[in-house]
N, C-alpha and C positions, 0 to 999 in steps of 0.2 A: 504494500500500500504506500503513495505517495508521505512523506512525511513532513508532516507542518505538526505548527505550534499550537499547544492545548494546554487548558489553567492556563490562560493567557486574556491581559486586559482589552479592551474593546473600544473601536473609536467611534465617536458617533459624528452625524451631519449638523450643522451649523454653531453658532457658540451657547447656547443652552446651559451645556453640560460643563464644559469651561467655565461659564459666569459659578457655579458653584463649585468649583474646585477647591477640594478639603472636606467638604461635607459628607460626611459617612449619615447613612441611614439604616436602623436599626429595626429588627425584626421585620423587615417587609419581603413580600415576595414575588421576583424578581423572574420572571418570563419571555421566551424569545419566541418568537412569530416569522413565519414565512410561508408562502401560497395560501394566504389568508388563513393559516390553521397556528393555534398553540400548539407548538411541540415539545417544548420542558419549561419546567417551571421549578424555583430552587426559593427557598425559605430562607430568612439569612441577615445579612449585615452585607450592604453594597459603599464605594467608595466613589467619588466625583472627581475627576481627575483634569488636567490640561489638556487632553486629548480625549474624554469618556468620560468612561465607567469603568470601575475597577474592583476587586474587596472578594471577599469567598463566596460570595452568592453568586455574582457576575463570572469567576472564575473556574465555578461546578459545570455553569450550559455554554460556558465560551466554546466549546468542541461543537456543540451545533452550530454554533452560529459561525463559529470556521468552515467548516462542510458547507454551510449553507452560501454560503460568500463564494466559495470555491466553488459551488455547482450555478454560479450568477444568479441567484434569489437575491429579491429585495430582502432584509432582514430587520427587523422592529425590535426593540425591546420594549418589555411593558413593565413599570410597576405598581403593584398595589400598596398604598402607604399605609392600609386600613385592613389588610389580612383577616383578622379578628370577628370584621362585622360584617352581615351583607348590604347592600344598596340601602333596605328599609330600616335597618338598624341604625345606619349611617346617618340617612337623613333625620330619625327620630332627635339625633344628638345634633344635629345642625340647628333643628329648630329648636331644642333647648337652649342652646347657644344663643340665637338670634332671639329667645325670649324671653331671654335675662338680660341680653346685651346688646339689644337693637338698636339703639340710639348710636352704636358704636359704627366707625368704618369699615367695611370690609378687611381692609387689611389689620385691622387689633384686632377684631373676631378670628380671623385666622390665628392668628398668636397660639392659640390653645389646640391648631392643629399641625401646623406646619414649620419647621424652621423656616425663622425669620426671611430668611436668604430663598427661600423656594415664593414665597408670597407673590414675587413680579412676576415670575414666572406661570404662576397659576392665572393670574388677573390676564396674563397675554392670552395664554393659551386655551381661557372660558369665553374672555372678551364681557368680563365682567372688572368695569375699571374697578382698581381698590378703593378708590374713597368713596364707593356708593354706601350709601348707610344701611346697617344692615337688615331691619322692618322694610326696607324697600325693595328686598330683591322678590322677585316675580315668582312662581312656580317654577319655571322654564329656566332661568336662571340657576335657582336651588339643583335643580336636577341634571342640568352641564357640571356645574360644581361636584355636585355628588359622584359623577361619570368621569371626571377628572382623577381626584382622589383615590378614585377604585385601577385608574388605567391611565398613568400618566408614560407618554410614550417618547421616545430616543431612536432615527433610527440609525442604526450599523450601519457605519462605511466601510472597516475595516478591523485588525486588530495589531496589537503589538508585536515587536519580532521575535525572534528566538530568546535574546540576549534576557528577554522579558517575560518567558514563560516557564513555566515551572518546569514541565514536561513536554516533552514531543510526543506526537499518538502518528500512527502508524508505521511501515519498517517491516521486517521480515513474518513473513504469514506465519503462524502457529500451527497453520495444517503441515507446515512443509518443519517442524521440529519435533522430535520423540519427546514427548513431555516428562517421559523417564529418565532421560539426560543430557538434555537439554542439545542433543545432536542434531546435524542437517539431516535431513531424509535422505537429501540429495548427493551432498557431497561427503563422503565417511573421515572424521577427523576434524571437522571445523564444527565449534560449539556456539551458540547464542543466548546473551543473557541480557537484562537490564530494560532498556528504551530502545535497544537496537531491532525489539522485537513488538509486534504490532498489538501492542498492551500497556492500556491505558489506564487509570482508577479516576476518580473523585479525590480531594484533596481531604489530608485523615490519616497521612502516614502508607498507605495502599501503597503507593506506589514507590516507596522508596523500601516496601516488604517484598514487593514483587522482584525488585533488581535485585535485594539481598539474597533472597531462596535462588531464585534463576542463576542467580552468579555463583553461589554456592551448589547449587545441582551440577551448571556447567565445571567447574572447576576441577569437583570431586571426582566428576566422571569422566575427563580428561587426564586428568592422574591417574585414574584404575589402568590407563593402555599402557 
């Protein structure tokens, strides 16, 4: 299999993402999209970087979203900043918000959902300005809002290099190695272990047990000749 970069950060289109660089967000869950379908979706802590998205959430489905790049899919990232609730839970708490603190601007209201720093961000991207007050926002309104919060979206351009990824995923097939010792099928005497071999994990240690054992299988049974 071709080999590129996996647990690797991810760039997104226009500066968005940039204007909040440093902002890590916590407990949310972090999804990639291509031919209009969710295909993974990772629970987590995500990071905002100069170039992206970054952090162990973003870094679990960056391998989709690699593939997905390399097979030329448009690629989305989505987050939900509200995991916890659904749409009508959500909104139940929006309007408790707005009915203690209505005389307030949108953007203070927010306060109590959003780091500070995502607030412009949200006002562009609902086209609800921040200093509407918040007894004034519409039905229609509340309900972009809502939609936002649940699905706020980034899309992939690209991703970091090597120099910048934890692991590389793909490399020699595992059909074509004796998994008893870790030999070539193909050629008698040449052994394969580590990242050289098309095995991947999730970040968690996996893959730095995988090179251990493999390296250690191959070693042992290279010495046996």
């Amino acid at each position: 299999m071709p080999v590129r970069p996996a647990l690797v950060p991810l760039e997104t289109a226009g500066d968005a993402a940039q204007a909040l660089q440093g902002l890590s967000l916590q407990d949310v869950v972090v999804s990639v999209w291509f031919k209009g379908k969710k295909r993974a979706g990772v629970a987590g802590e995500m990071l905002f970087t100069h170039f992206g998205v970054s952090g162990p959430a973003v870094l679990s489905l960056s391998g989709q979203a690699v593939d997905a790049l390399l097979a030329g899919h448009r690629v989305t990232l989505a987050i939900d900043l509200f995991p916890d609730l659904d749409e009508d839970e959500l909104d139940h708490q929006l309007l408790r918000s707005i009915d203690t603190h209505g005389r307030q601007q949108l953007s203070t209201l927010l306060k109590d959902l959003l780091p500070h720093r995502m607030i412009p961000l949200c006002a562009s991207a609902t086209g609800i300005p921040a200093r509407r007050v918040g007894h004034q926002l519409t039905a229609q309104e509340r309900a972009r809002l809502r939609a936002w919060l649940k699905d706020v979206r980034f899309e992939i351009t690209g991703h970091r290099s090597f120099k910048e990824a934890i692991i590389t995923a793909g490399g020699v097939n595992t059909r074509e190695v004796d998994p008893n010792t870790m030999q070539s099928r193909r050629t008698e005497g040449l052994y394969f272990a580590g990242e050289v071999l098309d095995v991947d994990a999730d970040t968690g240690g996996y893959n730095l047990q995988a090179a251990f054992s493999t390296g250690w299988l191959a070693g042992r049974s290279a010495g046996a000749l």
